[in-house]
N, C-alpha and C positions, 0 to 999 in steps of 0.2 A: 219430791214424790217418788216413792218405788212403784215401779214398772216392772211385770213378768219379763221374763229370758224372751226374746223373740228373735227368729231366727230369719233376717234380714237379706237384702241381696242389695250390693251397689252398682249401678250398672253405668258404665264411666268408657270415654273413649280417648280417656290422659288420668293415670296413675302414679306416683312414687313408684322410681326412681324422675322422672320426669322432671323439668323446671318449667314450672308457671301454677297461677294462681288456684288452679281447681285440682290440679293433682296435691296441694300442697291441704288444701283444704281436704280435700274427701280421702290422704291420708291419714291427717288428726280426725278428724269425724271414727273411720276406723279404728285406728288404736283406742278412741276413746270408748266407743262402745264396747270393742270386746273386755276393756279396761272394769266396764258394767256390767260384765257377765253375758253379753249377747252373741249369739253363735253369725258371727259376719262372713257372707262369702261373695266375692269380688269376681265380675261379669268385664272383659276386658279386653282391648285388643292385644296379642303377641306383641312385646317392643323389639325396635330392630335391633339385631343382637342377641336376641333372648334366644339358650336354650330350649325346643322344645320338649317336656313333659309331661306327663299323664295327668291328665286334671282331675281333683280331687273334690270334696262338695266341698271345699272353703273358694274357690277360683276356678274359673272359668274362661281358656285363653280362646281368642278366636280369630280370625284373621283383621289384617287392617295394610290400606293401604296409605300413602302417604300422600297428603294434601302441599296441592302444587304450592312453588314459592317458599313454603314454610317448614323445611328440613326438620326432622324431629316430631314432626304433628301427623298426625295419623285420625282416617277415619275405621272403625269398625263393622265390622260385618259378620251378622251370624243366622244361622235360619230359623223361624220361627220355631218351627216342629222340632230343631233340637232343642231349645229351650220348653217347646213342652213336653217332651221326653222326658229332661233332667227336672224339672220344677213338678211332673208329677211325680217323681221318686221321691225329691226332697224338697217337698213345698216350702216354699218362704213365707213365712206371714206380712212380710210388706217388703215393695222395693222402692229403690231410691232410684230415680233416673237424672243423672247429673248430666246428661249431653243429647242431644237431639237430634243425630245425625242417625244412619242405617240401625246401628247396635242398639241405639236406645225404641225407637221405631219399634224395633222386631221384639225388644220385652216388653214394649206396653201393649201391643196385639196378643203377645202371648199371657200376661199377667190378666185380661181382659176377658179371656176366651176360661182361664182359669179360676176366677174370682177373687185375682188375689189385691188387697192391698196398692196402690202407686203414689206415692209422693215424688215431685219432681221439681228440683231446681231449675232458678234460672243464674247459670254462672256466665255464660257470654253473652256479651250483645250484637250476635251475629248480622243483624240490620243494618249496625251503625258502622259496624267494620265493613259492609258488603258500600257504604255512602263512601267512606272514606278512600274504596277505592274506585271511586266513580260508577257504581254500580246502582243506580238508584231502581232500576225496576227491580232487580235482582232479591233489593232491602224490602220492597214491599210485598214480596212475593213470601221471602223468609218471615215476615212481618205474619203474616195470613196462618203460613204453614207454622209458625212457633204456637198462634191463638189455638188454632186446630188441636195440635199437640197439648199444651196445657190445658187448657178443658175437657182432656180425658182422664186425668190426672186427681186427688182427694184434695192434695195442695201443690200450690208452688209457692218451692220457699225463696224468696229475694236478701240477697244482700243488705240493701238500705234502702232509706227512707224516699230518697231520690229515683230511684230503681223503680220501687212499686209504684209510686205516684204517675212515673213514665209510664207504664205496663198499664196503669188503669186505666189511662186516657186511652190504649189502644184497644181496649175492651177486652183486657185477660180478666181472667175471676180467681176466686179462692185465692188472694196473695196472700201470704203471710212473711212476715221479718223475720228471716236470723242473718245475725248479723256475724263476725269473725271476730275468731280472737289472735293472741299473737303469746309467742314462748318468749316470757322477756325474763328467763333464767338465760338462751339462748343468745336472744339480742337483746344485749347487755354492755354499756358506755365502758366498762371494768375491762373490757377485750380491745381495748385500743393499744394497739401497737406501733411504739415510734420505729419500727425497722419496718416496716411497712408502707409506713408514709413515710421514713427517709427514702425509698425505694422509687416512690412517687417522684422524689425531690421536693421532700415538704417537711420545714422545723415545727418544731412545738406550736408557735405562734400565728404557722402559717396557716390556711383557708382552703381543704380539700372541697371541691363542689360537687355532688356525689350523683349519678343518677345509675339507679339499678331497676332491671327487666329486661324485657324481650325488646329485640331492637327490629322494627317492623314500624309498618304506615301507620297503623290506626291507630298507636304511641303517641303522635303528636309531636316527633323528635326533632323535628325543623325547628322547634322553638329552643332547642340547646346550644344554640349558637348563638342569635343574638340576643341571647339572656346573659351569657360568659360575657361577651364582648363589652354590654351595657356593664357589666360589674369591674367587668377589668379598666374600663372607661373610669368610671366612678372613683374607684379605689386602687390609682396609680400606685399607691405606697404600699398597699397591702400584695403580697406574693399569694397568688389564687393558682390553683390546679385543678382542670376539670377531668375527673376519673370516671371513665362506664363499666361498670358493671353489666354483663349480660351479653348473650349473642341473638343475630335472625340477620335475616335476608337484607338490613341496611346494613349491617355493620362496618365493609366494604365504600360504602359511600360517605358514612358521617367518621370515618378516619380517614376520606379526603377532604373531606370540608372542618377538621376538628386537628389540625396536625400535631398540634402542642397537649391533646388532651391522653390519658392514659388509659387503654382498651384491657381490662384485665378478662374477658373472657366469663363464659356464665360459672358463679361458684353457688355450690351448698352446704346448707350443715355451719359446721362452725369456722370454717372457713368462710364462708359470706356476713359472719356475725362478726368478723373480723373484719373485713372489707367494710361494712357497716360503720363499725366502731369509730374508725380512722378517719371517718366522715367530720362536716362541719356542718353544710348546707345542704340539703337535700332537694332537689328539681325535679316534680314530676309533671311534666305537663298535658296528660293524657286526658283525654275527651270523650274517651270510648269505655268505661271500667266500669263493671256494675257494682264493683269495691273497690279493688284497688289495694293486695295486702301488703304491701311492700312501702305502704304509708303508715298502717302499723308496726311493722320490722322497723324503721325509720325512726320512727318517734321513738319506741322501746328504746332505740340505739343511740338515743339521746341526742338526735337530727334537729336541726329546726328546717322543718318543713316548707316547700312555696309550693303550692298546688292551686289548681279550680276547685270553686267552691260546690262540690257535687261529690256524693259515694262517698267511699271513707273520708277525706278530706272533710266535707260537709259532716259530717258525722259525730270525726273525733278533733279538728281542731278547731279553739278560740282562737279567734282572729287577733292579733297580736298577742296572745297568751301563752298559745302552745305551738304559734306557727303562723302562717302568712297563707290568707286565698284572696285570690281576683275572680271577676264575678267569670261563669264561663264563656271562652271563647277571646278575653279580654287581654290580647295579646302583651299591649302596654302594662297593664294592669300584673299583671306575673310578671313581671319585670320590673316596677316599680317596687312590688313586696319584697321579690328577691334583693333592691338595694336596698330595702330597710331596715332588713333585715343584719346589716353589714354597716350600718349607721354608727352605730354605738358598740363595743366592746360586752358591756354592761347588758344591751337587749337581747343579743344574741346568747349571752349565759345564761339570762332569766329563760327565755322562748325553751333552749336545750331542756334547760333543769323540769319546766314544766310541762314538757311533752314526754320526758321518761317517766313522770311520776303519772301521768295519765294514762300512759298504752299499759305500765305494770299493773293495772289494774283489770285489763282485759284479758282473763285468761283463757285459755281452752276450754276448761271442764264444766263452764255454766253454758257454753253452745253445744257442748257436747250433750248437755242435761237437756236443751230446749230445744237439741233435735230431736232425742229421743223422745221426747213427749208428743212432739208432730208426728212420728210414724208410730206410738202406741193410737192416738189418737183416730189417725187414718184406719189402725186396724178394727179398734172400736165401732164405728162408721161403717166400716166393711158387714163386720158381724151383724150388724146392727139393723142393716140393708137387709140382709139373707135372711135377717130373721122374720122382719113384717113384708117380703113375700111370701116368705113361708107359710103367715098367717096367713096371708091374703089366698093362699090356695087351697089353703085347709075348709073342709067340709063343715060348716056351723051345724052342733046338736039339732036334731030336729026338722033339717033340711034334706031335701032328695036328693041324691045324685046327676048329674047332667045325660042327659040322654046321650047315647049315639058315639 
């Protein structure tokens, strides 16, 4: 379907250059719109480091300060009235609110107060991370305050299937699915490098165990230890290497409890599709992910997968087809996958060979198609709205005027 040029705003409080999941996402969203001819301009906090300059109508830098514990992550902050300062100069016809925090807050008061358009994702599950760190009233409070938020909203768009089903039970409305895609020109099995994994200390034949993201609580990374161990138990003959990818606030801890594993530090680009490559077995044991893209990177990479059966996981793998899941929370159970997956020589080629023929199939450009059509959509809606007040105020032939 073609869609008018609409002249969008994303309003995000983690962008490219950034590592993690929603900068990575609502950079391909970007490029793929303006890719569509749509004028995008980007609502965001200053990154630390960043040059200040003059903000232009594509970008919009604002202050942000950094959220305790998690080096790198920043919330946003900006004031209402300047936003509606700049949005009455150069109105947007729809905005995308990809985070919930101050910065997103102050555009949906302002987009509101404006008439404009709001579509709003849901990329964290800041409840389950507020549980994970023993903060349970904290989660119900964020629980309240996200319902509030998204109910002022045209849509909220979820990741998977698993996600909205959650989200409805707590009585959000308007969910809709879009789900991710993955660059698997990008990550791509063809970038494996045996000087890479010699580097590792790992032959041809040998077993990199591979696990890449953010290395933090709500990760679940306590389970990468006796998952290694139960495999190295298992498969005395076979030479296994457990490699992390990624940095955050454990990192320091799970390279004292991990001493034989290899810490390569957060990479991007094609250097992580290279880190990727070199893979065998891929470990994610995370409980908190309302996707999870680094299961697609994985698969593309020609991984064979052990994860919870939940988000992408649930998603994109068959259970012994394209990868291994236990049911969630099922400690044993991801553990048992993980050995079976190391059973047979034979299973684990077949698993690889049919998780890259499955993620190449998910590209960017049809999410980038069925975002656009939710914020045409929204704006549709919008107009749609103004227009039968509009009726509703207008004077019927024939009738008097109101007194007074």
């Amino acid at each position: 379907m073609n869609t008018p040029a609409l002249r969008i705003t994303l309003v995000s409080e983690t962008f490219p250059p950034e590592i993690n999941g929603v900068a990575n996402t609502l950079g391909r969203l970007s490029d793929g719109l303006r890719q569509r001819g749509h004028r995008v301009e980007i609502v965001r906090p200053r990154q630390p480091g960043e040059k200040p300059f003059k903000d232009d109508q594509d970008l919009l830098l604002c202050r942000g300060w950094g959220l305790p514990g998690y080096p790198g992550l920043q919330w946003g902050e900006v004031s209402m009235h300047k936003l509606l300062r700049r949005w009455r100069r150069h109105r947007p016809d729809v905005l995308y609110i990809a985070t919930e925090g101050p910065l997103g807050l102050s555009a949906l008061r302002a987009a509101r107060r404006l008439g404009i358009a709001v579509v709003s994702g849901f990329h964290t599950n800041f409840p389950q991370y507020s549980g994970q760190y023993g903060l349970g009233l904290l989660a119900r409070l964020l629980t309240h305050y996200l319902r509030w938020f998204h109910r002022r909203t045209a849509t909220t768009l979820v990741p998977s299937q698993s996600q909205r089903l959650e989200l409805q039970r707590r009585g959000f409305e308007r969910l809709a699915l879009m789900a991710r895609g993955v660059d698997a020109c990008l990550f791509n099995p063809c970038r494996r490098s045996p000087a890479l994994r010699d580097s590792w200390g790992l032959g041809p034949n040998d077993i990199a165990v591979l696990h890449v993201g953010r290395l933090a609580a709500e990760k679940n990374l306590a389970l990468l230890h006796p998952c290694f161990e139960a495999l190295q138990k298992a498969y005395p003959q076979q030479r296994l290497r457990l490699v992390v990818v990624g940095d955050g606030p454990l990192r320091a801890t799970l390279e004292r409890q991990l001493p034989e594993a290899v810490f390569c530090g957060a990479q991007r680009g094609e250097v992580l599709a290279e880190h990727y490559a070199c893979g065998d077995l891929f470990l994610f044991p995370s409980l908190t992910e309302t996707f999870g893209n680094v299961v697609l990177e994985a698969m593309a990479s020609g991984l064979a997968v052990v994860a919870y059966d939940e988000a992408a996981a649930a998603q994109h793998i068959r259970h012994g087809h394209s990868g291994a899941l236990a049911m969630p929370a099922d400690q044993a159970g991801f553990i048992d996958a993980a050995c079976w997956l190391l059973e047979e020589q034979e299973t684990l080629r077949r698993v690889r060979l049919n998780a890259r023929q499955h993620a190449s199939r998910q590209g960017w450009p049809a999410i980038v198609e069925q975002f656009e059509t939710h914020l045409h959509d929204a704006c549709l809606a919008m107009a749609s709205g103004r227009q039968t007040a509009s009726s509703s105020l207008a004077i019927k032939p024939g009738s008097s005027a109101p007194h007074g």
